[in-house]
KEZA-328312 format. One record per residue: residue number from 1; residue in three letters; y, z, x of N, C-alpha, C in turn. Coordinates in pm, whole numbers, plus 50000, padded with zeros to 5 digits. Example, Ala and Ser with C-alpha at 12.3 -4.5 7.8 and 13.67 -1.06 7.14 Angstrom:
BEGIN
+-----+-----+--------+-------+-------+---------+-------+--------+--------+-------+-------+
!   n ! res ! nnorth !   nup ! neast ! canorth !  caup ! caeast ! cnorth !   cup ! ceast !
+-----+-----+--------+-------+-------+---------+-------+--------+--------+-------+-------+
!   1 ! ALA !  49431 ! 50780 ! 51319 !   49550 ! 50780 !  51230 !  49670 ! 50780 ! 51320 !
!   2 ! SER !  49775 ! 50708 ! 51285 !   49894 ! 50714 !  51367 !  50003 ! 50787 ! 51290 !
+-----+-----+--------+-------+-------+---------+-------+--------+--------+-------+-------+
! end
This chain:
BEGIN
+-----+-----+--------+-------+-------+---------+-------+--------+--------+-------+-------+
!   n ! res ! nnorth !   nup ! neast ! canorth !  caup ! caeast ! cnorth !   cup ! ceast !
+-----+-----+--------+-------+-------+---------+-------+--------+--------+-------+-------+
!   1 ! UNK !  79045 ! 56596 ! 35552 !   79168 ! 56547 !  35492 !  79181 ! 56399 ! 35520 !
!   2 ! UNK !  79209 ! 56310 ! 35419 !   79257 ! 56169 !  35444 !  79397 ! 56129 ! 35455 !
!   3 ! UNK !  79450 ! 56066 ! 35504 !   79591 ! 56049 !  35494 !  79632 ! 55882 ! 35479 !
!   4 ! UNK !  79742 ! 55912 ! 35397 !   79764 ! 55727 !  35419 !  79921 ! 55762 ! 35453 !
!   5 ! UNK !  79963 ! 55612 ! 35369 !   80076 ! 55614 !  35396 !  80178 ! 55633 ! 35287 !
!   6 ! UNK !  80228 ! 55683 ! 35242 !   80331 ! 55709 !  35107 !  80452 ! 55590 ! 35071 !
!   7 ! UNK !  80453 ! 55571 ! 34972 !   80526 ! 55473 !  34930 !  80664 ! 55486 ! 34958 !
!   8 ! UNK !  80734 ! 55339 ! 34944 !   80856 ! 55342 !  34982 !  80947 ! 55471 ! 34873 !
!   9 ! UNK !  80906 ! 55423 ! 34778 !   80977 ! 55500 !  34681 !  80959 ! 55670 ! 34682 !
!  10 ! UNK !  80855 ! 55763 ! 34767 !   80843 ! 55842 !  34809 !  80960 ! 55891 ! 34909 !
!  11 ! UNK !  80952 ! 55783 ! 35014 !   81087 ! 55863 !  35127 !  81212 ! 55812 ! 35060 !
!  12 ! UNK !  81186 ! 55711 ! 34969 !   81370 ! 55647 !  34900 !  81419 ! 55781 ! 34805 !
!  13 ! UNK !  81323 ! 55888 ! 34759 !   81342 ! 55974 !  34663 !  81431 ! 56117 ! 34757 !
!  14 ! UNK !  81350 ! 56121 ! 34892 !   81406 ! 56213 !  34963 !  81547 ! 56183 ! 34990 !
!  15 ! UNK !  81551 ! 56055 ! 35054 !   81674 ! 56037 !  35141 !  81771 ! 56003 ! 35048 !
!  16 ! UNK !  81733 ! 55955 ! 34928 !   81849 ! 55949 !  34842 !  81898 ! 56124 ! 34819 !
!  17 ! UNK !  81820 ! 56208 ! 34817 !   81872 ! 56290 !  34740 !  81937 ! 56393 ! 34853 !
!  18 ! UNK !  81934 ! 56392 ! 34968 !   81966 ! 56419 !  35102 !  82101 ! 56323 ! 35123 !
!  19 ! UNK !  82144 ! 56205 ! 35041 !   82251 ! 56148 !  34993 !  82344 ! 56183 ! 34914 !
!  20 ! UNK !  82283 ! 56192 ! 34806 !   82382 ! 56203 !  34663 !  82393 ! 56366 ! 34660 !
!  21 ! UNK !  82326 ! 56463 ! 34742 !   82392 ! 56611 !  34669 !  82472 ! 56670 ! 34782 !
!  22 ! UNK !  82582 ! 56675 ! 34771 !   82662 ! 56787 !  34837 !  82654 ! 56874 ! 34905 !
!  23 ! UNK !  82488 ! 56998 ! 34824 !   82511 ! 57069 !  34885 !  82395 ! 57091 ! 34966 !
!  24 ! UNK !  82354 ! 56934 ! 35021 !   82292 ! 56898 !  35152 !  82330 ! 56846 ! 35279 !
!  25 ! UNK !  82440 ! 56814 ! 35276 !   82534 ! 56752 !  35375 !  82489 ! 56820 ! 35494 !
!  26 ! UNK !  82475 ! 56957 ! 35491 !   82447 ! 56995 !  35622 !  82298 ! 56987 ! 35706 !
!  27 ! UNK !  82205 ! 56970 ! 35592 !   82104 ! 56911 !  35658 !  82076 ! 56769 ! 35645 !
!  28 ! UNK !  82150 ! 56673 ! 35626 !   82166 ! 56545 !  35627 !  82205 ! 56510 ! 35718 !
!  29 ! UNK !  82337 ! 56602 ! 35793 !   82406 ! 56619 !  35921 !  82286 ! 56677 ! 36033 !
!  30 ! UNK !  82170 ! 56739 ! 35975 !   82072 ! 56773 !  36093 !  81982 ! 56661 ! 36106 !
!  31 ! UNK !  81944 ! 56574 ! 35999 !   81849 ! 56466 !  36002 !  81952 ! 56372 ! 36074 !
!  32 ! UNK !  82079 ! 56374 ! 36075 !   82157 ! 56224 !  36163 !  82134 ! 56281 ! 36317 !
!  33 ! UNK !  82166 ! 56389 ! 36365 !   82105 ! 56472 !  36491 !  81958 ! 56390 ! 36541 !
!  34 ! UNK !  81891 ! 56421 ! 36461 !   81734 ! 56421 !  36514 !  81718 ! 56254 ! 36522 !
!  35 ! UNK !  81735 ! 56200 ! 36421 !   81737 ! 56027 !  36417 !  81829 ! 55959 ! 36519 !
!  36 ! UNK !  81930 ! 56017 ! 36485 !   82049 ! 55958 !  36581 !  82085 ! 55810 ! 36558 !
!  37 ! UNK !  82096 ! 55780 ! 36437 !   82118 ! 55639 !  36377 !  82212 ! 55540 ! 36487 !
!  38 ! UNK !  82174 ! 55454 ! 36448 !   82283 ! 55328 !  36550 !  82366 ! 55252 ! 36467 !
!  39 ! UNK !  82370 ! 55229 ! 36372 !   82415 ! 55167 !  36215 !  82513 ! 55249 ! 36119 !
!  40 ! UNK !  82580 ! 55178 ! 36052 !   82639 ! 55271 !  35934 !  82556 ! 55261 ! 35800 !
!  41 ! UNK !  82417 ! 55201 ! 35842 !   82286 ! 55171 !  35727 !  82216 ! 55369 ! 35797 !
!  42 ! UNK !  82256 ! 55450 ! 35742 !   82228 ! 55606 !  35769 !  82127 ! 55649 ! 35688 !
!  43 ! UNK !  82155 ! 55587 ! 35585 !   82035 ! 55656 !  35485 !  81885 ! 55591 ! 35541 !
!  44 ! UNK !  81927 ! 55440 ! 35575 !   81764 ! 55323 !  35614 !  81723 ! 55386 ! 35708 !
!  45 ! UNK !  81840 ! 55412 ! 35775 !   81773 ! 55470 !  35930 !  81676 ! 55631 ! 35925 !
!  46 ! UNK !  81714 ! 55701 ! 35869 !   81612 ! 55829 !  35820 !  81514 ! 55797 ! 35742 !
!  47 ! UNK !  81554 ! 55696 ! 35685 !   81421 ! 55662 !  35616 !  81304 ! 55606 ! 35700 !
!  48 ! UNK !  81351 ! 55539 ! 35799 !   81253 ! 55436 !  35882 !  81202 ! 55529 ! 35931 !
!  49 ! UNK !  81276 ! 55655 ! 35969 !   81277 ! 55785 !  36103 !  81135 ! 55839 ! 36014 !
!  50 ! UNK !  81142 ! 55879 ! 35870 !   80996 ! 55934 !  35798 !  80908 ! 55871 ! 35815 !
!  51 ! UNK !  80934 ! 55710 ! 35773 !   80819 ! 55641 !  35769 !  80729 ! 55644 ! 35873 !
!  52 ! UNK !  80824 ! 55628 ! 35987 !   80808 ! 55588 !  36109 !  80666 ! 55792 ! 36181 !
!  53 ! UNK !  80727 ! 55850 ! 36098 !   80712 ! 55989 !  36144 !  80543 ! 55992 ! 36035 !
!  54 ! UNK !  80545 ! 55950 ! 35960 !   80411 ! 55921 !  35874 !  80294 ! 55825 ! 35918 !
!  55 ! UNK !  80357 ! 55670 ! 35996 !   80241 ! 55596 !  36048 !  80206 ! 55652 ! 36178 !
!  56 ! UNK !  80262 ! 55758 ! 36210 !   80176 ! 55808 !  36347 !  80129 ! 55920 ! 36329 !
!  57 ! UNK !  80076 ! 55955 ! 36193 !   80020 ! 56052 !  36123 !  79883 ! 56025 ! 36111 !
!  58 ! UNK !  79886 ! 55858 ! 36090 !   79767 ! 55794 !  36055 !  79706 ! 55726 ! 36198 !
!  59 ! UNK !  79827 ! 55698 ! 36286 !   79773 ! 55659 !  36384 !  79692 ! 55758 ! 36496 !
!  60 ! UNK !  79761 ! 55871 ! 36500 !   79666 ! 55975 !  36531 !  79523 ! 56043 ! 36453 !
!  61 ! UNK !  79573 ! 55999 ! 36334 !   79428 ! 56004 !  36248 !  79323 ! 55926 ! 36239 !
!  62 ! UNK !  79379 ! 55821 ! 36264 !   79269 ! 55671 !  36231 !  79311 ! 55576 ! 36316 !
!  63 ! UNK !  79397 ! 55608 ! 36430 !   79438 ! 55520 !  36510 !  79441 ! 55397 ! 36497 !
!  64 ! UNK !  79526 ! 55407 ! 36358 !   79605 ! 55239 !  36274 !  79696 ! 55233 ! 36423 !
!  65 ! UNK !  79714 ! 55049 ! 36365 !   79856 ! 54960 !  36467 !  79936 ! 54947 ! 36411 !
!  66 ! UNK !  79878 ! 54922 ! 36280 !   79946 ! 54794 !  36201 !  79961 ! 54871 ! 36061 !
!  67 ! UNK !  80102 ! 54864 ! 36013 !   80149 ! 54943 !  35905 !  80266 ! 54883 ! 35832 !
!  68 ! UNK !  80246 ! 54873 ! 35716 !   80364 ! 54793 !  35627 !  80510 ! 54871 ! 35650 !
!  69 ! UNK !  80602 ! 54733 ! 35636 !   80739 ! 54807 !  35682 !  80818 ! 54849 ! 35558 !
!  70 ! UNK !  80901 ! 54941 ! 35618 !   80952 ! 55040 !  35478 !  81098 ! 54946 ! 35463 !
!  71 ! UNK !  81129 ! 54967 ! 35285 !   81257 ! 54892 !  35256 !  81334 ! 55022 ! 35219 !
!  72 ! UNK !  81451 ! 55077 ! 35213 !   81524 ! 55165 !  35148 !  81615 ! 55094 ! 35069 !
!  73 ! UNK !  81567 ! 55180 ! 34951 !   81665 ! 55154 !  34853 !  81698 ! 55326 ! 34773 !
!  74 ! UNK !  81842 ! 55296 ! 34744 !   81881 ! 55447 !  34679 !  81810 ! 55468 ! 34562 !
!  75 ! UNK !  81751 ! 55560 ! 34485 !   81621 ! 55609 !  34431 !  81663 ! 55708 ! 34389 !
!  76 ! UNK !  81777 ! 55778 ! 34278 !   81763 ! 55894 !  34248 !  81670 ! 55955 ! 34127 !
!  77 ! UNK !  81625 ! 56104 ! 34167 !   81565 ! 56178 !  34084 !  81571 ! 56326 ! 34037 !
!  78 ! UNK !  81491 ! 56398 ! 33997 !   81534 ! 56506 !  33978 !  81472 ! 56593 ! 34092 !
!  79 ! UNK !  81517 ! 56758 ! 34107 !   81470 ! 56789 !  34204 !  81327 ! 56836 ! 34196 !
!  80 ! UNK !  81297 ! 56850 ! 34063 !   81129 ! 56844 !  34113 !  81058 ! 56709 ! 34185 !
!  81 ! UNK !  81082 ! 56634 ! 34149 !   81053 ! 56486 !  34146 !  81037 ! 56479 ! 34323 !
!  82 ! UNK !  81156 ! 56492 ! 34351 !   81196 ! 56546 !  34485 !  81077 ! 56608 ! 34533 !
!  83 ! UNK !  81101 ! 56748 ! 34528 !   81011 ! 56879 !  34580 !  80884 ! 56775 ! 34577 !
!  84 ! UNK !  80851 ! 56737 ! 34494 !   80705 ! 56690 !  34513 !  80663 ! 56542 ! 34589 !
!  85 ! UNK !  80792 ! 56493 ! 34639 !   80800 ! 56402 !  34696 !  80787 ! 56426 ! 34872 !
!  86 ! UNK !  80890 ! 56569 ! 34874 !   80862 ! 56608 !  34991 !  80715 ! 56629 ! 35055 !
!  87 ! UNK !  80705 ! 56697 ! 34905 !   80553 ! 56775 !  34953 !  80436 ! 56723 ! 34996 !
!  88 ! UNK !  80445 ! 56582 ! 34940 !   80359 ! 56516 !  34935 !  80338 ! 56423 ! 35106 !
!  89 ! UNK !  80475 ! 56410 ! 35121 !   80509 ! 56314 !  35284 !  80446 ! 56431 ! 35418 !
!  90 ! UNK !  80523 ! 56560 ! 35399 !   80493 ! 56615 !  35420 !  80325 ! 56636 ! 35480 !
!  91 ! UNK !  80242 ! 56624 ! 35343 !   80110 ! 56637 !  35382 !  80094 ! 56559 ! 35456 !
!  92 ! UNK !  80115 ! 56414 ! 35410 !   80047 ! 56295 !  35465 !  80073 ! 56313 ! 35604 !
!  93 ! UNK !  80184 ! 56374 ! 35667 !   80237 ! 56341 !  35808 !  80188 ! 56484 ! 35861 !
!  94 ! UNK !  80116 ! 56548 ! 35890 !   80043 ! 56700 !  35924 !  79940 ! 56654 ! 36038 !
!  95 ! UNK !  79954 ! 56576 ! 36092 !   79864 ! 56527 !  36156 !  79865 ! 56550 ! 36309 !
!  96 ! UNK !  79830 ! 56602 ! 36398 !   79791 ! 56617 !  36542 !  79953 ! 56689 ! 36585 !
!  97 ! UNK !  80012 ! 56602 ! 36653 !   80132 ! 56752 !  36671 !  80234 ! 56694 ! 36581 !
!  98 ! UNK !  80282 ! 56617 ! 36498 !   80413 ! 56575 !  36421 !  80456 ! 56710 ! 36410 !
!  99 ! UNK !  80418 ! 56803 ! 36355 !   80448 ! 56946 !  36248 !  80531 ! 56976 ! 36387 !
! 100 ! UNK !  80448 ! 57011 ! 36475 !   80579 ! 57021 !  36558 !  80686 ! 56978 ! 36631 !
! 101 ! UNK !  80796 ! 56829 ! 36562 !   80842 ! 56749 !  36573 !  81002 ! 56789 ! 36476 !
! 102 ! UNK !  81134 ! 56754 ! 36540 !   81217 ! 56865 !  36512 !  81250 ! 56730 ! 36365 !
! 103 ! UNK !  81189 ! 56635 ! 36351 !   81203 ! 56558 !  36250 !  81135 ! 56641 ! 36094 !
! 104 ! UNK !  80980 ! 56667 ! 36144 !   80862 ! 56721 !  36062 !  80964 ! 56838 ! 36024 !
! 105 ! UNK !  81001 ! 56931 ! 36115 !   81105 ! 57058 !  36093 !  81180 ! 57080 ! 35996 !
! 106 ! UNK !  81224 ! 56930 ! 35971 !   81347 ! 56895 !  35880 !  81272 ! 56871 ! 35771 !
! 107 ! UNK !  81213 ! 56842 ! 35796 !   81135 ! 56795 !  35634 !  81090 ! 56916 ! 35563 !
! 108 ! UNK !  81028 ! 57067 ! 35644 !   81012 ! 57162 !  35562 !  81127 ! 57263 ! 35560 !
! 109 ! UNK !  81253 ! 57238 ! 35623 !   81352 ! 57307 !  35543 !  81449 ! 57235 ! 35441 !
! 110 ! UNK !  81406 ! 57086 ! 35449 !   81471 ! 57028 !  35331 !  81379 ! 57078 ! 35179 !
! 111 ! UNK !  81234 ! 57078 ! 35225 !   81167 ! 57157 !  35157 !  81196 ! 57265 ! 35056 !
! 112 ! UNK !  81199 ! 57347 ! 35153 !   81265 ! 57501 !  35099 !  81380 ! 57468 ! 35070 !
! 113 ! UNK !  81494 ! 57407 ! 35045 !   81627 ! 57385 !  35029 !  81625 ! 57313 ! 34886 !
! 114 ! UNK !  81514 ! 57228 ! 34871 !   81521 ! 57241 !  34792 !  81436 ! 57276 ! 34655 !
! 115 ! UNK !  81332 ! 57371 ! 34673 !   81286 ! 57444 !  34645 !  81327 ! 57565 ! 34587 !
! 116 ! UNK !  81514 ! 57585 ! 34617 !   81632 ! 57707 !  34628 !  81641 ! 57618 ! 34542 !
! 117 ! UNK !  81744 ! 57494 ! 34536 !   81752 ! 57448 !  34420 !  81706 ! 57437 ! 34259 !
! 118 ! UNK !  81591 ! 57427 ! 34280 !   81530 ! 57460 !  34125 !  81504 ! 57583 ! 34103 !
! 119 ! UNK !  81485 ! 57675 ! 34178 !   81496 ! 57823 !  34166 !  81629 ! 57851 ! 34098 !
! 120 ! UNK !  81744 ! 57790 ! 34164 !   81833 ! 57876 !  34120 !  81886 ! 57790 ! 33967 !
! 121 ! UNK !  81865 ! 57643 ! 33949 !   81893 ! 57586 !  33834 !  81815 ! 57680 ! 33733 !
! 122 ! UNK !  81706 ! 57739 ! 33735 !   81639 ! 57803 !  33615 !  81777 ! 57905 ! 33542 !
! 123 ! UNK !  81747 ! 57939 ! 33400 !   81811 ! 58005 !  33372 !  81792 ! 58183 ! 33391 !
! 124 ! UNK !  81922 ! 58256 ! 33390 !   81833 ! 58378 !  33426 !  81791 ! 58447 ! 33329 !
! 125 ! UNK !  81684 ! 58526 ! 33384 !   81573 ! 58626 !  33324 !  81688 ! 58757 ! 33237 !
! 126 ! UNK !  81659 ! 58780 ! 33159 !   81764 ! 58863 !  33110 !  81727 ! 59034 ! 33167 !
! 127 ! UNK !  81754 ! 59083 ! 33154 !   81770 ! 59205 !  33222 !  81652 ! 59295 ! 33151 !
! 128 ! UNK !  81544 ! 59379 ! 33184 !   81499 ! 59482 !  33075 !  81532 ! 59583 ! 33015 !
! 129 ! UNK !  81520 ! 59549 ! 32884 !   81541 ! 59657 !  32776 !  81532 ! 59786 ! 32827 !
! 130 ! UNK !  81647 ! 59877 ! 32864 !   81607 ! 60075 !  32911 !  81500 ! 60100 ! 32802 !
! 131 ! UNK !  81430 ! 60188 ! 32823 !   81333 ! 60216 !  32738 !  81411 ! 60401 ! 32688 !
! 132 ! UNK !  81377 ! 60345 ! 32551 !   81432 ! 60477 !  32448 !  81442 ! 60598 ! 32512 !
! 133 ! UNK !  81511 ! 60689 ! 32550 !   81509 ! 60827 !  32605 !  81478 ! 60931 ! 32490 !
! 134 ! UNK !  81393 ! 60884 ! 32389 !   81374 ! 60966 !  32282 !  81321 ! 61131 ! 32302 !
! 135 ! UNK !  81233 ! 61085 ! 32391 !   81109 ! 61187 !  32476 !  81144 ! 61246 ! 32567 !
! 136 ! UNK !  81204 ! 61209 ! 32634 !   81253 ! 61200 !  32803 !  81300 ! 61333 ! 32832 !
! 137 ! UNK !  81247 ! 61398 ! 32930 !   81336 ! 61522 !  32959 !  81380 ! 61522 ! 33088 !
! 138 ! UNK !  81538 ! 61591 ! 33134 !   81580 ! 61562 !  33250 !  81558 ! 61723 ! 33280 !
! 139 ! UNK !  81589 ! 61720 ! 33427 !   81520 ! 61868 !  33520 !  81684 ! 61901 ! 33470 !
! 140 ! UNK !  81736 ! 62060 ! 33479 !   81846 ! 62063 !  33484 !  81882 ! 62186 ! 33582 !
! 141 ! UNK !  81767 ! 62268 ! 33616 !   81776 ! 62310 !  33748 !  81644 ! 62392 ! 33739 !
! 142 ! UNK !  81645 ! 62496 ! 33874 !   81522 ! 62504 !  33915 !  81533 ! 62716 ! 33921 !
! 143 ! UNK !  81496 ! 62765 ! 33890 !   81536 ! 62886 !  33870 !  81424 ! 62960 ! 34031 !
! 144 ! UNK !  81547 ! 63082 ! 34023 !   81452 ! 63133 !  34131 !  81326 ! 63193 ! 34151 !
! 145 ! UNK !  81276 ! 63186 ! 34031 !   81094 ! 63213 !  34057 !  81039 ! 63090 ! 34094 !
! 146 ! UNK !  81088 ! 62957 ! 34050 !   81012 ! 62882 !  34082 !  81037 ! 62747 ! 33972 !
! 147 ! UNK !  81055 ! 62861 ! 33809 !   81053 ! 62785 !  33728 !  81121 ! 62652 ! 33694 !
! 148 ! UNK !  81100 ! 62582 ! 33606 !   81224 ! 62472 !  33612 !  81287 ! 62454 ! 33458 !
! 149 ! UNK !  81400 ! 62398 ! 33446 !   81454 ! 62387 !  33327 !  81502 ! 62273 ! 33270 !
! 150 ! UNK !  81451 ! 62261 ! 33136 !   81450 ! 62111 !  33126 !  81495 ! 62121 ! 33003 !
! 151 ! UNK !  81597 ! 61974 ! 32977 !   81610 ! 61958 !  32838 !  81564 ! 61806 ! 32814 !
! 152 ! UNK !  81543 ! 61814 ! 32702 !   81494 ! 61713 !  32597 !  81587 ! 61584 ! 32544 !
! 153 ! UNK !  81586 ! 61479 ! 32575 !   81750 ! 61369 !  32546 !  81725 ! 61358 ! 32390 !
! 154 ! UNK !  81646 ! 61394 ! 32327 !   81613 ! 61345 !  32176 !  81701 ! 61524 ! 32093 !
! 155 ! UNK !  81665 ! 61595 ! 32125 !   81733 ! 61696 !  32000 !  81810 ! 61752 ! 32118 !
! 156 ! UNK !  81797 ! 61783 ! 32258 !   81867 ! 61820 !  32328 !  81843 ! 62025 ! 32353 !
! 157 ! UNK !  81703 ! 62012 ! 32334 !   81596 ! 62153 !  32331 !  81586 ! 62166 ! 32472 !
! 158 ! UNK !  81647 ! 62302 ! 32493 !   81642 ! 62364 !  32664 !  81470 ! 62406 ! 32644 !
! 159 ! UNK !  81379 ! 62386 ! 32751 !   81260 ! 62464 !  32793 !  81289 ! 62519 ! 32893 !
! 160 ! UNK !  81234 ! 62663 ! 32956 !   81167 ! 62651 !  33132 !  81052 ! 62683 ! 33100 !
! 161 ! UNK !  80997 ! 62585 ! 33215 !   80812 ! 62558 !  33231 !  80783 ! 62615 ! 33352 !
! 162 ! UNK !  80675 ! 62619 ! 33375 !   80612 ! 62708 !  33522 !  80632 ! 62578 ! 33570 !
! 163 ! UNK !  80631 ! 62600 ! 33745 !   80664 ! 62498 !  33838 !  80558 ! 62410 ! 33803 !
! 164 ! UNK !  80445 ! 62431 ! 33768 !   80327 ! 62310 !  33756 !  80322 ! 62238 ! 33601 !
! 165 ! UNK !  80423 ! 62319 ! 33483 !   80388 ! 62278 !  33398 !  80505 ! 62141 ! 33330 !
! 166 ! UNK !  80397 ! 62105 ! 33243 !   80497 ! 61966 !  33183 !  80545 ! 62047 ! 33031 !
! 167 ! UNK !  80696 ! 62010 ! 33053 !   80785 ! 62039 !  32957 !  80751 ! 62032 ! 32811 !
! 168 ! UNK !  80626 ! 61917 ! 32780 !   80626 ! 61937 !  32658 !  80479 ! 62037 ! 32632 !
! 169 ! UNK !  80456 ! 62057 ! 32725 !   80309 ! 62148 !  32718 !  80393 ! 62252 ! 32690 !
! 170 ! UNK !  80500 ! 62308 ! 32799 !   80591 ! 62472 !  32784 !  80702 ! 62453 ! 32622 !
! 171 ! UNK !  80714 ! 62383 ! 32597 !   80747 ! 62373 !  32440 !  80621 ! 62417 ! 32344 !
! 172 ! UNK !  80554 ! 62349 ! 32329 !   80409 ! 62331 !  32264 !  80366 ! 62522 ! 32280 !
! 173 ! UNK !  80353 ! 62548 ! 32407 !   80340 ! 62726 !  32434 !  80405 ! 62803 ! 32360 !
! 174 ! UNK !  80601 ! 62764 ! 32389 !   80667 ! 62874 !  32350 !  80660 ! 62825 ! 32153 !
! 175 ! UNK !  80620 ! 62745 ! 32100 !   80623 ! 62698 !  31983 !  80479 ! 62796 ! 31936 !
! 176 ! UNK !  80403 ! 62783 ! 31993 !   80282 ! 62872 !  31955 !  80323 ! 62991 ! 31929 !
! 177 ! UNK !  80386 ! 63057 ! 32057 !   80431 ! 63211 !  32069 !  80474 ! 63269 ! 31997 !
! 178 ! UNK !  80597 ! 63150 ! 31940 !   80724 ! 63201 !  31788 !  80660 ! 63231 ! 31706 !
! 179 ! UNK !  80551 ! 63118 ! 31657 !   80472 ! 63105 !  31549 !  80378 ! 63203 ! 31560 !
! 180 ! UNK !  80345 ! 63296 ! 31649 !   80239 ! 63417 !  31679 !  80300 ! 63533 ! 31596 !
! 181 ! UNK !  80435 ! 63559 ! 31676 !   80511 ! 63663 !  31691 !  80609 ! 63622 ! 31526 !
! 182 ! UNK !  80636 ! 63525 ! 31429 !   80680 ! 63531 !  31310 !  80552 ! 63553 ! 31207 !
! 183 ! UNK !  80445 ! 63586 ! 31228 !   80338 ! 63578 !  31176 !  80372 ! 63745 ! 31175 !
! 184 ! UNK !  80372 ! 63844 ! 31290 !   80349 ! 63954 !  31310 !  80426 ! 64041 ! 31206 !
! 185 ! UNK !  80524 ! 63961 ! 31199 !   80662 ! 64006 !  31169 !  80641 ! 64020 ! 30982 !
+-----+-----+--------+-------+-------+---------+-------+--------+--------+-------+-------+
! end
C-alpha cells in the first residue's frame, strides 16, 4: 500500500459537512472532545486534527518530516462526495497504530453515519406484489386418521388428501374416481 497525503479539499469536504448538517452535531461534539480546540476557528482546528492524523500516517510509513500545511476552507458537498472523501482519508491514514486512535475512531463512525445518510435519502423500495392465491390451498383441519383437509382460494373446492398427499394430486384422484364411477353408471 502507498500512502500520501490527501488534499486540502478532501478534509475541507468532511469537516464542512460535520458543520453544515444538524444531524451531526453530536459527532462534531465527539470530534471537539478528541481535538479539544483552543480557538473559536473549530472547524480549522479538526481539520488540522485530520491532517495532522494523516502526516503521521506517512511518517510512520515513510518516515516523512516535512509535510505541506493544511488551509480550511468551508467546502460543501453532497453526501456521496463526502462518503468518498471519508473513505479515502481514512485509507490514507491506516497506518501503524492511528486506526487505533479515538480521532481515526471518529472518522469511521462519521463514516457509517454517513453512509445511514444516503441509505436512508434513497427512495423506498415499494413493497412486493402478494402473489395471486389462484392455486393456493389452505389446510383447514386435520381429521382423525391422519387425513388433511384442504380448500382451494380459486373456486373454493374442499379436498381430504392422505397425510403425505398434495391436494392437487387428491383432487386429480378423486376427479379420476367420479369420472370412473359416471362411466359405470
Amino acid at each position: 500500500m502507498s500512502a500520501y497525503i490527501v488534499e486540502d479539499r478532501t478534509i475541507n469536504v468532511i469537516v464542512s459537512h460535520l458543520h453544515l448538517n444538524r444531524d451531526f452535531e453530536w459527532l462534531r461534539a465527539e470530534f471537539c472532545e478528541v481535538v479539544k480546540p483552543m480557538s473559536k476557528g473549530v472547524d480549522a482546528e479538526i481539520g488540522r486534527a485530520l491532517h495532522a492524523m494523516n502526516c503521521a500516517a506517512l511518517a510512520a510509513r515513510y518516515g516523512d518530516k516535512e509535510f505541506p500545511r493544511y488551509q480550511f476552507k468551508l467546502e460543501p458537498a453532497s453526501p456521496r462526495q463526502v462518503y468518498a472523501a471519508v473513505k479515502c482519508l481514512q485509507y490514507q491514514a491506516c497506518e501503524s497504530a492511528i486506526p487505533e486512535t479515538a480521532l481515526y475512531k471518529l472518522l469511521v463512525a462519521f463514516r457509517s453515519a454517513v453512509a445511514d445518510e444516503i441509505i436512508e435519502s434513497l427512495p423506498e423500495e415499494p413493497e412486493p406484489e402478494p402473489e395471486p392465491r389462484k392455486n393456493h390451498w389452505d389446510v383447514i383441519t386435520q381429521t382423525l386418521s391422519g387425513n388433511v383437509v384442504w380448500r382451494r382460494y380459486r373456486d373454493r373446492k374442499i379436498v381430504t388428501a392422505g397425510p403425505d398427499e398434495d391436494p392437487d394430486d387428491a383432487l386429480a384422484r378423486i376427479e379420476q374416481e367420479d369420472a370412473a364411477r359416471s362411466r359405470q353408471n
